[in-house]
C-alpha positions as CSV (number, residue, x, y, z in Angstrom):
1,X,-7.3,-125.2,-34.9
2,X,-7.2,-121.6,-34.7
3,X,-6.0,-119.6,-31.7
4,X,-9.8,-118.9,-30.2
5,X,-10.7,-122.9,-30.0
6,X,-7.0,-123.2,-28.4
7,X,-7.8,-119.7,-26.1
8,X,-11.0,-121.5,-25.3
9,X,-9.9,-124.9,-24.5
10,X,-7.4,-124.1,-22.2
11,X,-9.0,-121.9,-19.5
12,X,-11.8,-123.9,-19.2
13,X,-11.5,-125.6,-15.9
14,X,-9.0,-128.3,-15.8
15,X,-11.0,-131.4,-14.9
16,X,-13.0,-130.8,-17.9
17,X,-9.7,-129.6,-19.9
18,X,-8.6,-133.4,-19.0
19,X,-11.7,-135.1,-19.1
20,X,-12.0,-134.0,-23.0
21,X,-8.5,-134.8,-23.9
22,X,-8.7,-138.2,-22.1
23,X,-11.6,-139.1,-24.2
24,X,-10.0,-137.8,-27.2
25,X,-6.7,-139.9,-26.7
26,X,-8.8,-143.0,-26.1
27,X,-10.4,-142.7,-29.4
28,X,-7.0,-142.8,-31.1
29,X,-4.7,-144.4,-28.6
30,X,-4.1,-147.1,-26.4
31,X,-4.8,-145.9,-23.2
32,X,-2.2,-147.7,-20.9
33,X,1.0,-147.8,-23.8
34,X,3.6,-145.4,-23.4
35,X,6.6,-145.3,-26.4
36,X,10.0,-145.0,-24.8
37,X,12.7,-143.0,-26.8
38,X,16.3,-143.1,-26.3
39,X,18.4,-139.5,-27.3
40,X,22.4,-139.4,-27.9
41,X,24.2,-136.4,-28.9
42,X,26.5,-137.4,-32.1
43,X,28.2,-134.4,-31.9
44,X,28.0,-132.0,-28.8
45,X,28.8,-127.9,-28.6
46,X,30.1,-125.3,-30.7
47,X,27.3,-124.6,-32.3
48,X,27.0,-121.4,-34.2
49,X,23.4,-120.7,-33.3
50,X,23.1,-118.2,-30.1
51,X,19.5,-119.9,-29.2
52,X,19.5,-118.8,-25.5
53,X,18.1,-122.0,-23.4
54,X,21.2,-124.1,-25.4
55,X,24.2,-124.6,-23.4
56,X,25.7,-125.9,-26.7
57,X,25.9,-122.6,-28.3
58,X,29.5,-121.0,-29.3
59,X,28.1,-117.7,-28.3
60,X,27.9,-118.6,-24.4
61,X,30.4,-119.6,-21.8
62,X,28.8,-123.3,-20.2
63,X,31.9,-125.1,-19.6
64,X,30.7,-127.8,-22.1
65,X,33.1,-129.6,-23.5
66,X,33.2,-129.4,-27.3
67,X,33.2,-133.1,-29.3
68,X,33.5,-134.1,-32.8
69,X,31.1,-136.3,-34.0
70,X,31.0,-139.7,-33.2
71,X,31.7,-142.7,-35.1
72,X,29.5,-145.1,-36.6
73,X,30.7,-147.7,-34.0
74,X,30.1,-145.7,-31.1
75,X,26.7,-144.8,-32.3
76,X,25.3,-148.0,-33.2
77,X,26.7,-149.5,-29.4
78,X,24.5,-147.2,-27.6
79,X,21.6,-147.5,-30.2
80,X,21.9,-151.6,-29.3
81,X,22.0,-150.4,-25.4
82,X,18.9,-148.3,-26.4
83,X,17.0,-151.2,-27.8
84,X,18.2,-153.6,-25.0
85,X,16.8,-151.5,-22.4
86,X,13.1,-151.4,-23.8
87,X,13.4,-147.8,-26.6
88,X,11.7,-148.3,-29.7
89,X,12.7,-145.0,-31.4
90,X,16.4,-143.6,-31.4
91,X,17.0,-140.3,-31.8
92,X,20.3,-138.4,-32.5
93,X,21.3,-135.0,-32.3
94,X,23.5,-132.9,-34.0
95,X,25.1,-129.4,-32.7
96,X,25.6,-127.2,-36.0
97,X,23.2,-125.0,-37.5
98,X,22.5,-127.5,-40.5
99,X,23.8,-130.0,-43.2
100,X,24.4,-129.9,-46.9
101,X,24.7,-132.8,-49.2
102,X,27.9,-132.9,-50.6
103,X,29.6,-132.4,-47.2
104,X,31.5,-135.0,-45.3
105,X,29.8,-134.6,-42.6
106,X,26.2,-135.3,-43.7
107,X,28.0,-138.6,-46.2
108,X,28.8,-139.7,-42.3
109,X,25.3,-139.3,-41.1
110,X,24.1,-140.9,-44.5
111,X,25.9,-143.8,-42.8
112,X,25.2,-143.9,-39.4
113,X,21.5,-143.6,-40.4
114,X,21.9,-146.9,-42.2
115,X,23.4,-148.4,-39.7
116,X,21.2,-147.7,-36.7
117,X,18.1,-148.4,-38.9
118,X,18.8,-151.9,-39.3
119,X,18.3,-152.8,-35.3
120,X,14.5,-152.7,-35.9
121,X,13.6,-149.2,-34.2
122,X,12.3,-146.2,-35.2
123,X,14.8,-143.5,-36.3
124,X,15.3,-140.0,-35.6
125,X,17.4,-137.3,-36.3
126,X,17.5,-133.0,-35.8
127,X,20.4,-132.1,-37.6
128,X,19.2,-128.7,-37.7
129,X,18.5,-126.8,-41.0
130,X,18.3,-129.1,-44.1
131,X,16.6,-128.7,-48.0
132,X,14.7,-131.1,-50.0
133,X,17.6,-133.0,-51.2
134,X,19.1,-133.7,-47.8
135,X,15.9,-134.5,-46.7
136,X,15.0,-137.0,-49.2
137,X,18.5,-138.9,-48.7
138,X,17.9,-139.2,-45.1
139,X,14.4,-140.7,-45.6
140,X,16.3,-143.3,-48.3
141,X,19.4,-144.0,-45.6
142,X,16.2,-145.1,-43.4
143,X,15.2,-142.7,-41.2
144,X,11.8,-142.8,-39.8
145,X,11.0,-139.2,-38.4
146,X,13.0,-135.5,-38.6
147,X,13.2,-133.7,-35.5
148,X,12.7,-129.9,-35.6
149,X,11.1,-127.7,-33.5
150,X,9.2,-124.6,-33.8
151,X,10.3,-123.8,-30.1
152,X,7.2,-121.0,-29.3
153,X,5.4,-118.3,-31.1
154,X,6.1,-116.5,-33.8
155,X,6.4,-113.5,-32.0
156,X,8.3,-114.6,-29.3
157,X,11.2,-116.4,-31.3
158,X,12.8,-113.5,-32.0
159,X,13.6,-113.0,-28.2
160,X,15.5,-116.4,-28.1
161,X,17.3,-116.7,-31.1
162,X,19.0,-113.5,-33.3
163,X,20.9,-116.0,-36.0
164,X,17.6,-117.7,-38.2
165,X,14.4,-116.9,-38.0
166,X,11.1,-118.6,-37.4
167,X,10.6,-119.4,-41.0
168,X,14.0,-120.9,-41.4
169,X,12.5,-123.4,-39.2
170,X,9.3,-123.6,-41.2
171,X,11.5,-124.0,-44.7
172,X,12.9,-127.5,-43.1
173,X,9.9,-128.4,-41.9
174,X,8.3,-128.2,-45.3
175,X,11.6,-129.6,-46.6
176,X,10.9,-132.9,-44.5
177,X,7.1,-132.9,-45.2
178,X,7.6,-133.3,-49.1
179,X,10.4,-135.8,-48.5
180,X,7.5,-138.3,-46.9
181,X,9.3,-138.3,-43.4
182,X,7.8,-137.8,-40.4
183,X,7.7,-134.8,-38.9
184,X,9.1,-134.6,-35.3
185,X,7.4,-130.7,-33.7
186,X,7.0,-129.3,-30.9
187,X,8.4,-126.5,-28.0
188,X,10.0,-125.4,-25.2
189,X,8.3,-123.9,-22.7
190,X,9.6,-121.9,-19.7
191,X,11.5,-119.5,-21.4
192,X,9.7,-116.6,-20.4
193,X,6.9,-116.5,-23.1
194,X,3.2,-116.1,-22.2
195,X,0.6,-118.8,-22.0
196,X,-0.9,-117.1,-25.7
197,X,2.5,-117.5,-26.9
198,X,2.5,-121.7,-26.0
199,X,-1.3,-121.4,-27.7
200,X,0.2,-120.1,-30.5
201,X,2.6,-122.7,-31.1
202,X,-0.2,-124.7,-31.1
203,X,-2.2,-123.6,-33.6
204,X,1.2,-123.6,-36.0
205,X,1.7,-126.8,-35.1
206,X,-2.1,-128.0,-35.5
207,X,-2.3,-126.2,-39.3
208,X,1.3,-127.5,-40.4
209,X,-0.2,-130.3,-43.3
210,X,1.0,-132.5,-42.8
211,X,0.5,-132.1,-39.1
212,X,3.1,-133.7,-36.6
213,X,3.6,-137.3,-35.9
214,X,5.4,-136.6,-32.5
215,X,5.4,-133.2,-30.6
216,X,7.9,-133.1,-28.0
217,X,6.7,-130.8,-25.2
218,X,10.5,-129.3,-23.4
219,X,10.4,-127.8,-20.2
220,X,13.1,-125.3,-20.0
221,X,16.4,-127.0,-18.5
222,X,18.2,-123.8,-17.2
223,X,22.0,-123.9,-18.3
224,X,24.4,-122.2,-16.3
225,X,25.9,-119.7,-18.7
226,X,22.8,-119.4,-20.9
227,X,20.6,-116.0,-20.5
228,X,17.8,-118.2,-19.4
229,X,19.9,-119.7,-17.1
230,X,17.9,-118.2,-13.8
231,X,14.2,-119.0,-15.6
232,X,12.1,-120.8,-13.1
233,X,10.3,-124.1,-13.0
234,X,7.2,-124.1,-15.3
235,X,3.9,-124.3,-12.7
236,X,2.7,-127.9,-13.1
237,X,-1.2,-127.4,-13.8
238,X,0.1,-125.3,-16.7
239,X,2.0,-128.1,-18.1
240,X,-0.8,-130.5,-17.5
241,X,-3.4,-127.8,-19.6
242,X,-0.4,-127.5,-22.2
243,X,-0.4,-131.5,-23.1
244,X,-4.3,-131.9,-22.8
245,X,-4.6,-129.0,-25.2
246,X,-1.9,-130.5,-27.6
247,X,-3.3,-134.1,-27.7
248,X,-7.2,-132.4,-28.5
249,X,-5.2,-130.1,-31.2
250,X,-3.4,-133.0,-32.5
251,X,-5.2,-136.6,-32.0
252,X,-3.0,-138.2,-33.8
253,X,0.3,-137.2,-32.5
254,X,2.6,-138.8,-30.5
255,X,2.4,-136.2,-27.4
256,X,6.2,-136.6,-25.9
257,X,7.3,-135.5,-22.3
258,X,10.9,-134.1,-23.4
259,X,13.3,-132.3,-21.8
260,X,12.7,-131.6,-17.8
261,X,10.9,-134.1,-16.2
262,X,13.7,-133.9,-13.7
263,X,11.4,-130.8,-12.4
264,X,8.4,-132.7,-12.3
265,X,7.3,-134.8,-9.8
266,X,5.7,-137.8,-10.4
267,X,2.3,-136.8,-9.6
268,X,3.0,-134.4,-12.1
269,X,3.6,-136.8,-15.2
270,X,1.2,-139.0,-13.8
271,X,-1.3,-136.1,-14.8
272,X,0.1,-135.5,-18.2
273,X,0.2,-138.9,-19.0
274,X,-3.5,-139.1,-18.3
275,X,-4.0,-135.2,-19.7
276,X,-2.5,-137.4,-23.5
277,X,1.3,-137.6,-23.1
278,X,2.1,-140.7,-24.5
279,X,5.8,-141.2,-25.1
280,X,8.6,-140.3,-23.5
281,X,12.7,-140.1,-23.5
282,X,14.1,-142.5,-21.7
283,X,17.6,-142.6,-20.0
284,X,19.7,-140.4,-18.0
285,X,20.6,-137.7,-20.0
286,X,19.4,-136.2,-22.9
287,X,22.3,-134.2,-24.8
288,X,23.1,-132.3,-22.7
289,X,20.4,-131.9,-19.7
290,X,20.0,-134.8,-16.9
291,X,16.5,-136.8,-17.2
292,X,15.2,-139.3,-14.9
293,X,16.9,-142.7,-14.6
294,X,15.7,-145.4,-16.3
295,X,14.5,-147.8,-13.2
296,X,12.4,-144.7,-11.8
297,X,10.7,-144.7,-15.1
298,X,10.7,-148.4,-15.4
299,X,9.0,-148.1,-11.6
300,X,6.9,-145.1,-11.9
301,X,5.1,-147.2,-15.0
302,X,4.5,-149.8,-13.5
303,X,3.1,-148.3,-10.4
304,X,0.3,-146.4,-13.0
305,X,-0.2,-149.5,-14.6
306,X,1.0,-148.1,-18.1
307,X,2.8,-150.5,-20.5
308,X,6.1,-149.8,-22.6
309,X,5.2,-150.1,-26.2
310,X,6.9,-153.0,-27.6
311,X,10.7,-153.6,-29.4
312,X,10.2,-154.7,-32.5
313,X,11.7,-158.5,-33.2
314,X,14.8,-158.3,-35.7
């Protein structure tokens, strides 16, 4: 979609905003199933990147303890708690600014990936910047879907991050595309960009081809020691107009409540699960940010009648 249908769709008044996207995600989706994710850091801080909501960064005092990355064993126990408590897609996240084939590092990933595949969920992984090569050895080590998000507007990236640039991200992206992955895209909002700069994230993210498969939608988790650290809560009906937007834009898409539902109260969700959210990450932290605990999803589901999409049987 281009900018004007996006412009045009979003400041119309929101019961029709929701009314639209609600008939929209019916036509794709089943109305009532929600996918849970689980996400684990597999190696946390000291990244080189000074992207200013991250409190993983090198470039910024957070206190965050710096860790290696993980072995295979203590990855593939916490993918098997994942799958025990109900996720169907596990996702794991890597703190550097990319990965090279070749390197020891990625030959360990290589083999975590293989690992973790074989429990009969969904695989994901945002390693940061990769090429064609790396990305078609991940999709053959068995992952499922490449996280890597556009974050906001074109315009507005520059103000967040100073060490790649918005078409860095764009180069992986295409890398992942032509590998036959899926593509994982979506944003952060909150930062201090306008409601034209979320639009225009859209639009990228609506005109990528292959478009998406998931679009994570981040609320801004405020890290002490970050430069964002003081940003305030995103205003909930502009969330709500955000999602409805995205799951018009991008029927097909997994629309994922990500980081910062912690901020949002329940009524909230409940109205961004309606608005097209249909996935979301479950368990207490993610990274490095808290998220709700997993009985007050488990109860907050069941109290909107909404149904955990299935484990598959291995």
């Amino acid at each position: 979609m281009i900018f004007g249908e996006l412009e045009h769709l979003y400041h119309q008044p929101l019961f029709d905003l929701i009314s639209q996207s609600r008939a929209v995600h019916l036509q794709h989706w089943r109305g009532e199933e929600i996918q849970r994710c689980s996400l684990l850091s597999i190696k946390t801080g000291g990244c080189s990147e000074d992207c200013a909501y991250c409190a993983q960064s090198a470039h910024y005092s957070t206190g965050l303890k710096r860790e290696e990355l993980l072995s295979v064993e203590t990855v593939l126990a916490a993918a098997r708690r994942a799958r025990s408590h109900g996720a169907t897609r596990f996702c794991m996240g890597a703190a550097w600014r990319g990965v090279r084939d070749g390197s020891e590092k990625f030959d360990r990933v290589l083999e975590i990936v293989r690992q973790v595949s074989g429990l009969g969920m969904e695989v994901c992984v945002t390693l940061g910047e990769i090429g064609l090569l790396e990305a078609r050895k991940l999709k053959a080590a068995g992952v499922t879907a490449y996280n890597h998000n556009i974050n906001t507007s074109p315009e507005f990236y520059r103000e967040i991050v100073s060490t790649h640039t918005f078409q860095n991200r764009l180069d992986t992206i295409a890398a992942v595309q032509q590998s036959g992955m899926s593509v994982c895209c979506g944003g952060i909002i909150g930062m201090g960009e306008s409601e034209a700069d979320r639009l225009r994230m859209l639009e990228v993210l609506s005109n990528l081809d292959p478009a998406p498969d998931s679009v994570p939608i981040n609320c801004l988790m405020p890290m002490p020691g970050t430069p964002l650290a003081e940003q305030p809560p995103v205003d909930i009906f502009e969330l709500v107009r955000l999602v409805a937007v995205t799951r018009i834009a991008l029927p097909k898409a997994r629309v994922r409540l990500a980081a910062g539902r912690t901020r949002i109260s329940r009524e909230g969700q409940a109205l961004c699960f309606f608005a097209g959210a249909n996935s979301i990450f479950y368990g207490d932290k993610l990274l490095t940010a808290k998220n709700p605990a997993a009985d007050v999803d488990v109860s907050l589901l069941r109290e909107l009648g909404l149904k955990a999409q299935g484990v598959t049987a291995s």
